[in-house]
DRENZALO-196245 format. One record per atom (N, C-alpha, C): residue number from 0; residue in three letters; atom name; x, y, z. Coordinates in pm, 1 decimal, m for minus. Layout:
<pts>
<resi:NUM&resn:ala&name:CA&x:X&y:Y&z:Z>
...
</pts>
This chain:
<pts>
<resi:0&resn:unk&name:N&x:84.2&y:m118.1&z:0.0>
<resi:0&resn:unk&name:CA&x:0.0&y:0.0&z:0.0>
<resi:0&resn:unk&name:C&x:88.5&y:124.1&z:0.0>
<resi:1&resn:unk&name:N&x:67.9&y:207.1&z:m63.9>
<resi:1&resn:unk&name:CA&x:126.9&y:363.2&z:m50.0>
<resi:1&resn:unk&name:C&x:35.5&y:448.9&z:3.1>
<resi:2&resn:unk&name:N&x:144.8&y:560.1&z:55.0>
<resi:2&resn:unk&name:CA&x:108.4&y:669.4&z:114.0>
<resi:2&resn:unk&name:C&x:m32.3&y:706.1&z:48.9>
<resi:3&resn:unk&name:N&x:m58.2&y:762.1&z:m45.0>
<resi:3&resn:unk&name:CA&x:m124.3&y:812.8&z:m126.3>
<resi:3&resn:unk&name:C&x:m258.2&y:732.5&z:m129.5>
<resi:4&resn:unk&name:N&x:m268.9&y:600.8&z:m115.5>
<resi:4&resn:unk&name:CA&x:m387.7&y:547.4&z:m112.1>
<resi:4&resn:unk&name:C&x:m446.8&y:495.2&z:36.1>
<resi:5&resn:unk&name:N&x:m390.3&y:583.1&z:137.1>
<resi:5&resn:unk&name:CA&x:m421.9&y:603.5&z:282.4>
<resi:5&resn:unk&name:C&x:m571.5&y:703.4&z:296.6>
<resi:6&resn:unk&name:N&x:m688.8&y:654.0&z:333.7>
<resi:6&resn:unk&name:CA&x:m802.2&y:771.2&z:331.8>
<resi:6&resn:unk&name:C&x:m821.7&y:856.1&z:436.3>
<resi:7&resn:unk&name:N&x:m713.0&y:826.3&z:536.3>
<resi:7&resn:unk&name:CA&x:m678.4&y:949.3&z:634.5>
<resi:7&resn:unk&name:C&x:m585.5&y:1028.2&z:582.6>
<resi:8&resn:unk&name:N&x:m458.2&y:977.7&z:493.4>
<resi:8&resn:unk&name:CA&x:m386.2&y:1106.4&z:466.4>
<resi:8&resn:unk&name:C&x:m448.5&y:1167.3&z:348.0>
<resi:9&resn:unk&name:N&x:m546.6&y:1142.1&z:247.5>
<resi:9&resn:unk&name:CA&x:m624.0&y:1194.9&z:158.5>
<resi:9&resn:unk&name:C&x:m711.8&y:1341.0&z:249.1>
<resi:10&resn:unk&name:N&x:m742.3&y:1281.4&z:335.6>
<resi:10&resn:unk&name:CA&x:m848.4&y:1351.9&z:420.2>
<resi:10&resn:unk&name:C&x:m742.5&y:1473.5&z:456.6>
<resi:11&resn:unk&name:N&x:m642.4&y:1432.0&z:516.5>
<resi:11&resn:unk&name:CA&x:m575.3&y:1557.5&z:579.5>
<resi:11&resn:unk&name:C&x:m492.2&y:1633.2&z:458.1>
<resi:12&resn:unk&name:N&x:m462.1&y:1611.8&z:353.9>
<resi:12&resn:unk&name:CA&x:m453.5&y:1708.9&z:270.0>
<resi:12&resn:unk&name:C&x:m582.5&y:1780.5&z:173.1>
<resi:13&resn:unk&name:N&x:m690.9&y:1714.3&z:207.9>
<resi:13&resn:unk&name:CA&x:m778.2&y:1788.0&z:223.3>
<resi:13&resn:unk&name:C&x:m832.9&y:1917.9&z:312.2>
<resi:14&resn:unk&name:N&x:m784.9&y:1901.1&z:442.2>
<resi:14&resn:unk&name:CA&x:m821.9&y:1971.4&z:479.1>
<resi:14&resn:unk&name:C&x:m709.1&y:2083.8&z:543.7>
<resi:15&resn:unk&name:N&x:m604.8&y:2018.9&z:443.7>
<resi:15&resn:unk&name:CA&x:m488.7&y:2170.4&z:455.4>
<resi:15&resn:unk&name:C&x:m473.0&y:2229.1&z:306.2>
<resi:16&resn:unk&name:N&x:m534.7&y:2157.8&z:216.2>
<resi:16&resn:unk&name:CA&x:m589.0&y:2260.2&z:105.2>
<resi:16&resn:unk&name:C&x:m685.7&y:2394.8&z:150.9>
<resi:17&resn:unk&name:N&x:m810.6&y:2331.1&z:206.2>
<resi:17&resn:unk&name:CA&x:m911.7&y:2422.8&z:261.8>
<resi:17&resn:unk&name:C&x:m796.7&y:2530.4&z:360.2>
<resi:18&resn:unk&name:N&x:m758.9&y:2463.9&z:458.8>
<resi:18&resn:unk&name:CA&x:m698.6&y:2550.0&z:522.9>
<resi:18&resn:unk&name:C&x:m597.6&y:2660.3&z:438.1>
<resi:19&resn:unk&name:N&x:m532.1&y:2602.8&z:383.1>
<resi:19&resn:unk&name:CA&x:m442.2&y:2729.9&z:295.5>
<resi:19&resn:unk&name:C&x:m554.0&y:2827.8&z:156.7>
<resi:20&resn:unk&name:N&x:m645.9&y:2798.0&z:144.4>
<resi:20&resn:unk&name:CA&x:m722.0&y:2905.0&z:102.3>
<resi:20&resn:unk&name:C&x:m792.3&y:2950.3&z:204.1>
<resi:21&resn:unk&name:N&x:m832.4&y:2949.5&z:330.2>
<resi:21&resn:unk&name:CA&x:m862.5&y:3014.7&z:435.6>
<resi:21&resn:unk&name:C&x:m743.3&y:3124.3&z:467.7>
<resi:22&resn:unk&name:N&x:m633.2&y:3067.1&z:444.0>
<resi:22&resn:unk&name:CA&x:m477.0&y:3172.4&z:508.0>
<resi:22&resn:unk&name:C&x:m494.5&y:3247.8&z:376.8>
<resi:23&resn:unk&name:N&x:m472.1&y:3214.3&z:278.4>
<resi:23&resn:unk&name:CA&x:m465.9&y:3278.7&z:164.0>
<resi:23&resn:unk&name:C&x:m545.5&y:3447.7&z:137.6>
<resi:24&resn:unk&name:N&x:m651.2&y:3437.2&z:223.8>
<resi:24&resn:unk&name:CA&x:m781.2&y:3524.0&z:225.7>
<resi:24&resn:unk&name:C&x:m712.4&y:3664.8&z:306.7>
<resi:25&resn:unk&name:N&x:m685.0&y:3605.5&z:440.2>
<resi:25&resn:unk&name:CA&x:m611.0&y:3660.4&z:579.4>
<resi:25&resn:unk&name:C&x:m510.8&y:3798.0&z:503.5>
<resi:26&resn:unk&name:N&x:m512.5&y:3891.2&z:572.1>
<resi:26&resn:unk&name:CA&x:m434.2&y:4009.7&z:575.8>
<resi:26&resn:unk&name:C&x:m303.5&y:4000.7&z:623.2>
<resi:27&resn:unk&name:N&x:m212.9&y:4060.8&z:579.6>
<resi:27&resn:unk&name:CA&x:m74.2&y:4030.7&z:667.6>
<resi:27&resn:unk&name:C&x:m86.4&y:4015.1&z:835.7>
<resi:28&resn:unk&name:N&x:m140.8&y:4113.8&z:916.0>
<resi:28&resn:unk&name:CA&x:m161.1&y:4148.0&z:1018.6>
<resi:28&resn:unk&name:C&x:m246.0&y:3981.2&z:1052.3>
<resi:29&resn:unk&name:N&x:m312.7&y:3947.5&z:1037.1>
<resi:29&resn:unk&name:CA&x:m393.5&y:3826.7&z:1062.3>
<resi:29&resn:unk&name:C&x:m290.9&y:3691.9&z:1068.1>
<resi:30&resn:unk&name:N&x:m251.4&y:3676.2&z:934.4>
<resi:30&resn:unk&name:CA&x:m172.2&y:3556.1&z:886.9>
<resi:30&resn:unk&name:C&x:m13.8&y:3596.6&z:1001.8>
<resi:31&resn:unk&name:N&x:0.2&y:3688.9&z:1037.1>
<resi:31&resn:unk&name:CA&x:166.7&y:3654.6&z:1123.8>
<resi:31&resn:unk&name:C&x:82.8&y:3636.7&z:1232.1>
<resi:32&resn:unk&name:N&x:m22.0&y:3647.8&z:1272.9>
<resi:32&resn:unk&name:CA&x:m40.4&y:3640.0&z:1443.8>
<resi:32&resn:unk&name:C&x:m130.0&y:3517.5&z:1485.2>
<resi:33&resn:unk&name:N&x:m184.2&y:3489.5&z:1357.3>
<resi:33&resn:unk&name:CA&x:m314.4&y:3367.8&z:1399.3>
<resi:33&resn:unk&name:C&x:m334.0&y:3258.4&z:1287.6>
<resi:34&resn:unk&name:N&x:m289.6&y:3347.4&z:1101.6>
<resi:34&resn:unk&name:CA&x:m317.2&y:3241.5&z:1025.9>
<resi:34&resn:unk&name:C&x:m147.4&y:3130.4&z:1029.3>
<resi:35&resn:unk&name:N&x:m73.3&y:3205.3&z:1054.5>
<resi:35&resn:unk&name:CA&x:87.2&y:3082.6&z:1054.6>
<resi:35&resn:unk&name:C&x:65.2&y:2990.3&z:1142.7>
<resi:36&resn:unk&name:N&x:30.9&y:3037.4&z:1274.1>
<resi:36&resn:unk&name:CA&x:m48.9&y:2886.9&z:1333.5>
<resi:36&resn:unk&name:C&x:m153.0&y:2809.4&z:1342.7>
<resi:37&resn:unk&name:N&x:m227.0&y:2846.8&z:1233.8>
<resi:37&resn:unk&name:CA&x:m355.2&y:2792.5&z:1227.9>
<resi:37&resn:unk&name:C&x:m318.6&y:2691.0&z:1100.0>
<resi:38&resn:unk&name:N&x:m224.9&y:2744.4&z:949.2>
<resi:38&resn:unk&name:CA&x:m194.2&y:2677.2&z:883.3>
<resi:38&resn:unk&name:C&x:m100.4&y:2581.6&z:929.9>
<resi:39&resn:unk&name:N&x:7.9&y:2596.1&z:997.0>
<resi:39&resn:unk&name:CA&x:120.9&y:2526.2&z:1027.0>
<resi:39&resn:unk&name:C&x:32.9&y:2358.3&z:1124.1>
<resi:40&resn:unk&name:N&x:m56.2&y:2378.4&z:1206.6>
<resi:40&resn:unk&name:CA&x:m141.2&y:2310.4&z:1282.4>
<resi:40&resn:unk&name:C&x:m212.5&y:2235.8&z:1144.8>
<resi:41&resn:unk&name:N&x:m223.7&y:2294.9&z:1076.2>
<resi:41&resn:unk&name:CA&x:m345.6&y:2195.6&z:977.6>
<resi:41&resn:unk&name:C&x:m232.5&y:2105.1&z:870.3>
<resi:42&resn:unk&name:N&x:m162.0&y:2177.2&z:818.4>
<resi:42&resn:unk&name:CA&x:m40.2&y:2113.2&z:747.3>
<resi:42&resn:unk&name:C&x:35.4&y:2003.3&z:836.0>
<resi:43&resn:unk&name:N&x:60.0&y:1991.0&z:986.7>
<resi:43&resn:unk&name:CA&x:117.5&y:1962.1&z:1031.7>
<resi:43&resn:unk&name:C&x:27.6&y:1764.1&z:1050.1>
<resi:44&resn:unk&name:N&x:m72.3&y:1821.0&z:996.1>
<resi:44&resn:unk&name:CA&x:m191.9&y:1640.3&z:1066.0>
<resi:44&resn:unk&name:C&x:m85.9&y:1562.4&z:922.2>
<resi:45&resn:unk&name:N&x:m106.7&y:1629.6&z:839.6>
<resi:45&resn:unk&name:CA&x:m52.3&y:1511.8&z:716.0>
<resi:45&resn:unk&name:C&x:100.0&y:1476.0&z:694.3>
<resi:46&resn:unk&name:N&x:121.4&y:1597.6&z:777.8>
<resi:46&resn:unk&name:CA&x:268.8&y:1579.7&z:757.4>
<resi:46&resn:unk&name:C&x:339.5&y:1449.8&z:821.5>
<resi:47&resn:unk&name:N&x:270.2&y:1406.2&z:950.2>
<resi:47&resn:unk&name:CA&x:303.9&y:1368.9&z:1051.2>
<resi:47&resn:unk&name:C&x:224.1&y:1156.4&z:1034.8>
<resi:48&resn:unk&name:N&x:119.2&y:1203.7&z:970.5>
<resi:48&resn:unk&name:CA&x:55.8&y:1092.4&z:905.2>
<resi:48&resn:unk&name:C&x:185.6&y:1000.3&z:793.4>
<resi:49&resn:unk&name:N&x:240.5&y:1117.6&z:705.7>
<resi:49&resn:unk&name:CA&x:345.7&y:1058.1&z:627.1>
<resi:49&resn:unk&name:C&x:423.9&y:997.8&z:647.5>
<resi:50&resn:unk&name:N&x:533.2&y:1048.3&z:785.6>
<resi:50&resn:unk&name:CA&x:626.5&y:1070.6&z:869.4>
<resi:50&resn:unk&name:C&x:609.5&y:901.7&z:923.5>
<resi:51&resn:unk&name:N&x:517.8&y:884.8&z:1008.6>
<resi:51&resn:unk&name:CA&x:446.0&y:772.1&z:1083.2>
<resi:51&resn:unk&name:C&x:479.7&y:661.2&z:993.0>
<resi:52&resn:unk&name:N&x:401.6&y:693.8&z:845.5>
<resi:52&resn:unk&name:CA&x:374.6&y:595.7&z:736.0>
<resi:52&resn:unk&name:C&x:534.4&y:476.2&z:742.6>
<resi:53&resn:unk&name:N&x:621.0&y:608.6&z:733.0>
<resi:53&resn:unk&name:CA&x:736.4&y:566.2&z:669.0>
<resi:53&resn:unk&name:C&x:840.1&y:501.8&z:761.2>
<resi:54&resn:unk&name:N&x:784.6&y:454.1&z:879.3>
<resi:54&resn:unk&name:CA&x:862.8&y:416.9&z:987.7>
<resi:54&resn:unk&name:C&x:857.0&y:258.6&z:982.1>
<resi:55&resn:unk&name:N&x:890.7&y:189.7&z:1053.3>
<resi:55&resn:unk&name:CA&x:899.9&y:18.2&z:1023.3>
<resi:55&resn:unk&name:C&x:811.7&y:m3.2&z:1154.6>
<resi:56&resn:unk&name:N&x:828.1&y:5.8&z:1282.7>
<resi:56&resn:unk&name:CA&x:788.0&y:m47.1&z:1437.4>
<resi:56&resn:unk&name:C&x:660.7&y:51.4&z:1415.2>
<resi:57&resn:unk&name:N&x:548.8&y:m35.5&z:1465.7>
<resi:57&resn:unk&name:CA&x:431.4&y:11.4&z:1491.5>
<resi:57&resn:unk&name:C&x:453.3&y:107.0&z:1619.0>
<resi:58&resn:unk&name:N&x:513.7&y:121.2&z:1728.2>
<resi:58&resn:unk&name:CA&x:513.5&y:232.0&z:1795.3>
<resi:58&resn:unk&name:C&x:571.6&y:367.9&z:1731.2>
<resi:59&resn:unk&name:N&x:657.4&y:321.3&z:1654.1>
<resi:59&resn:unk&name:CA&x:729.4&y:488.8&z:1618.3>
<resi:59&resn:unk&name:C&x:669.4&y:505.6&z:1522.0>
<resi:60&resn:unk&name:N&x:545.8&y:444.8&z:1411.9>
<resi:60&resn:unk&name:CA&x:475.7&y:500.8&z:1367.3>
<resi:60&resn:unk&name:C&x:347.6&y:548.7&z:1469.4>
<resi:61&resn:unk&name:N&x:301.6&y:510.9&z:1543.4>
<resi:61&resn:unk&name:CA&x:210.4&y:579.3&z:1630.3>
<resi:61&resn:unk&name:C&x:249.7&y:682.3&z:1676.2>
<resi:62&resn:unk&name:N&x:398.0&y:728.9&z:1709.3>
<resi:62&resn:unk&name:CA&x:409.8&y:824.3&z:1775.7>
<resi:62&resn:unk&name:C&x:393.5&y:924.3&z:1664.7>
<resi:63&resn:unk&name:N&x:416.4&y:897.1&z:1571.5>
<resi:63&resn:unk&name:CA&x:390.8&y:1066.4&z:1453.6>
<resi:63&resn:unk&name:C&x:230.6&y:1057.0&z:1426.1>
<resi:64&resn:unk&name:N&x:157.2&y:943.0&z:1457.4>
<resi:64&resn:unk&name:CA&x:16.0&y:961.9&z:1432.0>
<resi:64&resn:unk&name:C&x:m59.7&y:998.5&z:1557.6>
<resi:65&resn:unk&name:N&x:13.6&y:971.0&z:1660.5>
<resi:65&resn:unk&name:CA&x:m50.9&y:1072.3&z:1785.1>
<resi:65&resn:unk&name:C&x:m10.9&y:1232.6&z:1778.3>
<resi:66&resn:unk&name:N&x:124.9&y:1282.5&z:1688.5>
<resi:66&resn:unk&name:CA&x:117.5&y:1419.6&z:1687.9>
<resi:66&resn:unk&name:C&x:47.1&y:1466.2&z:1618.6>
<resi:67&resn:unk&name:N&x:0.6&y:1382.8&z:1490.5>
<resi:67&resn:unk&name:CA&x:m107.9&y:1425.6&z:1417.2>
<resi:67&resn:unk&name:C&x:m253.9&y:1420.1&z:1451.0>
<resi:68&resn:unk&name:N&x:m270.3&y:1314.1&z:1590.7>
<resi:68&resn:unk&name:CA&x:m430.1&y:1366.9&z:1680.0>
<resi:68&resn:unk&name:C&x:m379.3&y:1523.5&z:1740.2>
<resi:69&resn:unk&name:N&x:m236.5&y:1545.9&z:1802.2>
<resi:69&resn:unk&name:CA&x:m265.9&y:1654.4&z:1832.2>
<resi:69&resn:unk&name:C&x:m247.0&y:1793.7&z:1750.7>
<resi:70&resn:unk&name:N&x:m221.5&y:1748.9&z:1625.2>
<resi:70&resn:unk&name:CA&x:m207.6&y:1885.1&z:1572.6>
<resi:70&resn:unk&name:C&x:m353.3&y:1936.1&z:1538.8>
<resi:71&resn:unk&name:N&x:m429.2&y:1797.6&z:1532.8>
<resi:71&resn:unk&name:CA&x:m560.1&y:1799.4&z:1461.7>
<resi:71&resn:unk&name:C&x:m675.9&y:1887.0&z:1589.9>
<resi:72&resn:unk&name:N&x:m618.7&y:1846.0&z:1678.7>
<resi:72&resn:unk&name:CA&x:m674.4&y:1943.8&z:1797.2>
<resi:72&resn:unk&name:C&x:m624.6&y:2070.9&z:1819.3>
<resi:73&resn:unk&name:N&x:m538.8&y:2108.0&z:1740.5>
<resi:73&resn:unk&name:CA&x:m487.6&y:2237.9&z:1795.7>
<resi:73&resn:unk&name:C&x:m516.0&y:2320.1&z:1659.5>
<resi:74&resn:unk&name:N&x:m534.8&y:2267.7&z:1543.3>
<resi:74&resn:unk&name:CA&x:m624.2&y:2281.0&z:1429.0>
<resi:74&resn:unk&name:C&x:m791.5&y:2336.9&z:1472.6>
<resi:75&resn:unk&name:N&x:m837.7&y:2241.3&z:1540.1>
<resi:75&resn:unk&name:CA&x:m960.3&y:2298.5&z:1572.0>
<resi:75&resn:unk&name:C&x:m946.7&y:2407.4&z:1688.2>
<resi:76&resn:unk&name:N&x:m865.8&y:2402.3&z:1802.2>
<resi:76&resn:unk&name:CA&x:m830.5&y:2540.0&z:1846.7>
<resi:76&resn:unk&name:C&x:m808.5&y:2676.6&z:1796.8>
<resi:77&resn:unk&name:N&x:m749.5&y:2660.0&z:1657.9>
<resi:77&resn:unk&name:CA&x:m713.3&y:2786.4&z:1589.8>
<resi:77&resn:unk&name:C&x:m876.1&y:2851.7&z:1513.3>
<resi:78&resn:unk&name:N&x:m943.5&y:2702.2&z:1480.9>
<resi:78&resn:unk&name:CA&x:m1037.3&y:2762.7&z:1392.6>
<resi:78&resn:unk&name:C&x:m1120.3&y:2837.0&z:1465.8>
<resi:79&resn:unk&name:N&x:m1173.0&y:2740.6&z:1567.6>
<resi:79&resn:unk&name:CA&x:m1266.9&y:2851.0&z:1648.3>
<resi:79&resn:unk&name:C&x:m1207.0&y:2987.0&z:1681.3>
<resi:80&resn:unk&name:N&x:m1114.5&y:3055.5&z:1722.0>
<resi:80&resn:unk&name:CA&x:m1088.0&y:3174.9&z:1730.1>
<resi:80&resn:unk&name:C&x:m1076.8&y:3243.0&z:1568.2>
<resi:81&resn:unk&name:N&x:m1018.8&y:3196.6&z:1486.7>
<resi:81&resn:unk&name:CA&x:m1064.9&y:3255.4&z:1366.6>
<resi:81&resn:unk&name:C&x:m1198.3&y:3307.7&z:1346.7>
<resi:82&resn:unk&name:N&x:m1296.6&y:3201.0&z:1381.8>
<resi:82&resn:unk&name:CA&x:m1472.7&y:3192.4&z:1388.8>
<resi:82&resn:unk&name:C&x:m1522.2&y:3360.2&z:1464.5>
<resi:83&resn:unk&name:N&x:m1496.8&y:3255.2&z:1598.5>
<resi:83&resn:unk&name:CA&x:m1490.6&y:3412.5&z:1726.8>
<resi:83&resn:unk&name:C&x:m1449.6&y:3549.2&z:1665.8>
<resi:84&resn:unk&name:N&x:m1318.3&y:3572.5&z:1614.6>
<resi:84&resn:unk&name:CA&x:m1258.0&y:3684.0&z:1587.5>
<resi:84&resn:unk&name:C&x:m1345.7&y:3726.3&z:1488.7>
<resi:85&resn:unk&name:N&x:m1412.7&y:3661.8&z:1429.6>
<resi:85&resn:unk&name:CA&x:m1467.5&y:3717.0&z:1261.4>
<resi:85&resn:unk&name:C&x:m1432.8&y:3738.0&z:1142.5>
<resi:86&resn:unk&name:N&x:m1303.8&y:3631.7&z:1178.6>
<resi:86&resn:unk&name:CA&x:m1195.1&y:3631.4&z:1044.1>
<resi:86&resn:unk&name:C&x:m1262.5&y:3567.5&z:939.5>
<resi:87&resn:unk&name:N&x:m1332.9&y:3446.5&z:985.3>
<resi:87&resn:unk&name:CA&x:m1371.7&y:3368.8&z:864.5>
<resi:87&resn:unk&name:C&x:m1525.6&y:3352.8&z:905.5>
<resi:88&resn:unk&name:N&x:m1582.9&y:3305.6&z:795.3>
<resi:88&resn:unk&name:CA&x:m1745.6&y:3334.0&z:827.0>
<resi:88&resn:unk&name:C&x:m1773.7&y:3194.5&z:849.6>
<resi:89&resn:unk&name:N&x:m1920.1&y:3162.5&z:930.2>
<resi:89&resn:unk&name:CA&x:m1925.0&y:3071.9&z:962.8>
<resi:89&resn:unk&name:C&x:m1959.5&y:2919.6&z:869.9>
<resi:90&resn:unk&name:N&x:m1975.6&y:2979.1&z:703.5>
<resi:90&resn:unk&name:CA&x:m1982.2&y:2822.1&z:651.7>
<resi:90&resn:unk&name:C&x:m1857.1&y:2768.8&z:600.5>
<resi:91&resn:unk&name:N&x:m1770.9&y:2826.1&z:642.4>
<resi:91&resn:unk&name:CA&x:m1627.4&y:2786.2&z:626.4>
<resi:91&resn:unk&name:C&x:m1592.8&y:2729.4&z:749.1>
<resi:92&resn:unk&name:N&x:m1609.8&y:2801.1&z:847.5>
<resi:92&resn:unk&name:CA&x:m1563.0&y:2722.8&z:965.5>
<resi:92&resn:unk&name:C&x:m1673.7&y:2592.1&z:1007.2>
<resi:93&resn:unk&name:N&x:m1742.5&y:2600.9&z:940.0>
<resi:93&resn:unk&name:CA&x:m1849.2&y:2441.6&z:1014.5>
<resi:93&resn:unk&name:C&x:m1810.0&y:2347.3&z:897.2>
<resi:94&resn:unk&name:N&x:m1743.9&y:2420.0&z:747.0>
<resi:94&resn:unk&name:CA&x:m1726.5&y:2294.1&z:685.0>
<resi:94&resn:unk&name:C&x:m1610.1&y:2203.9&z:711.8>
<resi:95&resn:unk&name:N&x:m1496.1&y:2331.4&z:762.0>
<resi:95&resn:unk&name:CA&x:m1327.8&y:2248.8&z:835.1>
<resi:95&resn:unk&name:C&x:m1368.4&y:2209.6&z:933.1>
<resi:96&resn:unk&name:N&x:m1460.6&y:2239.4&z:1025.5>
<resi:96&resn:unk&name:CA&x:m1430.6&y:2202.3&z:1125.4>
<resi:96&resn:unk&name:C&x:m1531.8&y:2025.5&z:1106.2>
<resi:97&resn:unk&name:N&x:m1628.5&y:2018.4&z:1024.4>
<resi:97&resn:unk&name:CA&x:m1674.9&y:1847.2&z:990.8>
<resi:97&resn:unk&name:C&x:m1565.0&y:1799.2&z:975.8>
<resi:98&resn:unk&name:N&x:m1479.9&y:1792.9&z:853.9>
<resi:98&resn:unk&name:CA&x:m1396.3&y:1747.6&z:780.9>
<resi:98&resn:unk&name:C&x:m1269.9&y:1717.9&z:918.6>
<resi:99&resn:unk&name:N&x:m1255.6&y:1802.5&z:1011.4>
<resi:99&resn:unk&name:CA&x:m1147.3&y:1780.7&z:1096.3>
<resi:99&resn:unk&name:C&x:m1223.2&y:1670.1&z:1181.3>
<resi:100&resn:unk&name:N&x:m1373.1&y:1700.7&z:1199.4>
<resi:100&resn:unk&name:CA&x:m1412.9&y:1600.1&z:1337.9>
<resi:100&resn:unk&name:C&x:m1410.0&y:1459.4&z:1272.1>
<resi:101&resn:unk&name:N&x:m1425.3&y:1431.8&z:1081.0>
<resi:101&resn:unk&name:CA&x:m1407.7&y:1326.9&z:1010.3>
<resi:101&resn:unk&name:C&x:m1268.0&y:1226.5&z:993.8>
<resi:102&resn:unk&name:N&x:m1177.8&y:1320.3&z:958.1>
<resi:102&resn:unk&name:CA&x:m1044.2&y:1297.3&z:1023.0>
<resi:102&resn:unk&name:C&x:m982.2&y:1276.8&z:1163.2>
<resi:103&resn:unk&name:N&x:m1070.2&y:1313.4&z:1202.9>
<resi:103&resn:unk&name:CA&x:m1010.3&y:1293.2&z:1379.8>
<resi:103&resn:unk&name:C&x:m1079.9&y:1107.8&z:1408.8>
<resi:104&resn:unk&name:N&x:m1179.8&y:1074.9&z:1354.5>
<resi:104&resn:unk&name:CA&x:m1233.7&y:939.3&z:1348.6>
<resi:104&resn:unk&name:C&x:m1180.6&y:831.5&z:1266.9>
<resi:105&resn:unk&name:N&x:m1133.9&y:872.3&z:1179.7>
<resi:105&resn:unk&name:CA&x:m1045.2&y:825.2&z:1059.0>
<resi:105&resn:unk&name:C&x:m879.2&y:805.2&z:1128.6>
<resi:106&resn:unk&name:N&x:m883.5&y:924.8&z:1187.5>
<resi:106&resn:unk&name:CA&x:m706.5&y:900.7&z:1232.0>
<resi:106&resn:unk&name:C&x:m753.3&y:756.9&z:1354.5>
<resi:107&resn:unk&name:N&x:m817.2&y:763.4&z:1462.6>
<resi:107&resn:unk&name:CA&x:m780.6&y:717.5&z:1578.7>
<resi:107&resn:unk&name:C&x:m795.0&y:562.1&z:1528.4>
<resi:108&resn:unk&name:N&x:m903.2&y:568.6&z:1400.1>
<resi:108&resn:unk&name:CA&x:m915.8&y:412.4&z:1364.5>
<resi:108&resn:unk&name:C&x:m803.3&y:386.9&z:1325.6>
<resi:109&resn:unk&name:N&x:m708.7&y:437.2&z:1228.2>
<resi:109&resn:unk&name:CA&x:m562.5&y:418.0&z:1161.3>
<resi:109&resn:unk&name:C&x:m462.2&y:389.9&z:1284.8>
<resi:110&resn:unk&name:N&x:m504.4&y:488.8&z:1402.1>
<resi:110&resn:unk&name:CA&x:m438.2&y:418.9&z:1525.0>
<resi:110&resn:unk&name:C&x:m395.7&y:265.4&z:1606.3>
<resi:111&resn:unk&name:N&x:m577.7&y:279.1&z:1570.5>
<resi:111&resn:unk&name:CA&x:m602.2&y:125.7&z:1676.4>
<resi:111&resn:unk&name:C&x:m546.3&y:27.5&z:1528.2>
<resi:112&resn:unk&name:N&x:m560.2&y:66.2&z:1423.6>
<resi:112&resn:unk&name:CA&x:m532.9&y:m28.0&z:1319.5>
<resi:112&resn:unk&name:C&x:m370.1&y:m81.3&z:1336.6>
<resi:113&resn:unk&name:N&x:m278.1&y:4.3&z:1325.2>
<resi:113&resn:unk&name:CA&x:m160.5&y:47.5&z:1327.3>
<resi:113&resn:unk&name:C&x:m150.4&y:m37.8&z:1447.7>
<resi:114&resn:unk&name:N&x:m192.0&y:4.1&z:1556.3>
<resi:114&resn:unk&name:CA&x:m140.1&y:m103.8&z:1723.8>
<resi:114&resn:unk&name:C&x:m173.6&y:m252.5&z:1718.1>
<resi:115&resn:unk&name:N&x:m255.4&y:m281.4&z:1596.9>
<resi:115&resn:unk&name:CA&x:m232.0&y:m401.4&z:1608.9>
<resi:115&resn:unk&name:C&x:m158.2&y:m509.8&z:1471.6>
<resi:116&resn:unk&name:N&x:m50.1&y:m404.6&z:1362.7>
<resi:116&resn:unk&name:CA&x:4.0&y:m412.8&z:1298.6>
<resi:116&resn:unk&name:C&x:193.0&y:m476.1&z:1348.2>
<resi:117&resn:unk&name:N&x:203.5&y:m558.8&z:1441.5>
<resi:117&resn:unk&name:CA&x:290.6&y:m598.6&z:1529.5>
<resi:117&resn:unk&name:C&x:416.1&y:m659.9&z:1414.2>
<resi:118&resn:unk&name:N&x:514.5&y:m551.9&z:1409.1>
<resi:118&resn:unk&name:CA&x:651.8&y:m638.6&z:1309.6>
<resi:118&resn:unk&name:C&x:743.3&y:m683.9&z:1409.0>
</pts>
């Protein structure tokens, strides 16, 4: 199997596409104070999904797929204050934020999948 035909890491470059046309929108003043960590957090779920992929021992791939539960939470941390602030309007933020709560179900199954992938 390859990277590429993983439907959690499909999902999470999905939803750091969305996310980088959300930053894309953002004003300088916005993007240095709230959109660099809001993108870096959303870029960071797939990155870390990859990372995981490419490891041999099912623990040291879990450990890059648990940073990617938490980037995926700190992803939804950023959005809601985006929301709050009034940066982004709200059918943008209820559509990342499905797509993250979809991925967040998708990752933990790839988890439990992965823990019982024993080399």
């Amino acid at each position: 199997m390859d990277l590429e035909d993983l439907e959690v890491y499909k999902l999470a470059k999905e939803v750091s596409g969305k996310a980088w046309s959300i930053y894309q929108e953002m004003d300088y003043q916005t993007k240095r104070i709230l959109g660099s960590q809001f993108i870096q957090a959303a870029d960071s779920i797939g990155a870390n999904i990859a990372e995981g992929f490419g490891r041999y021992h099912y623990l040291d791939k879990n450990k890059f797929n648990y940073n990617a539960r938490a980037s995926l939470s700190e992803s939804l941390y950023w959005l809601d204050l985006l929301l709050e602030r009034k940066i982004i309007d709200k059918k943008d933020a209820s559509y990342l934020k499905k797509k993250l709560k979809n991925l967040a179900i998708k990752l933990n199954n790839y988890i439990t999948f992965t823990k019982k992938q024993i080399k």
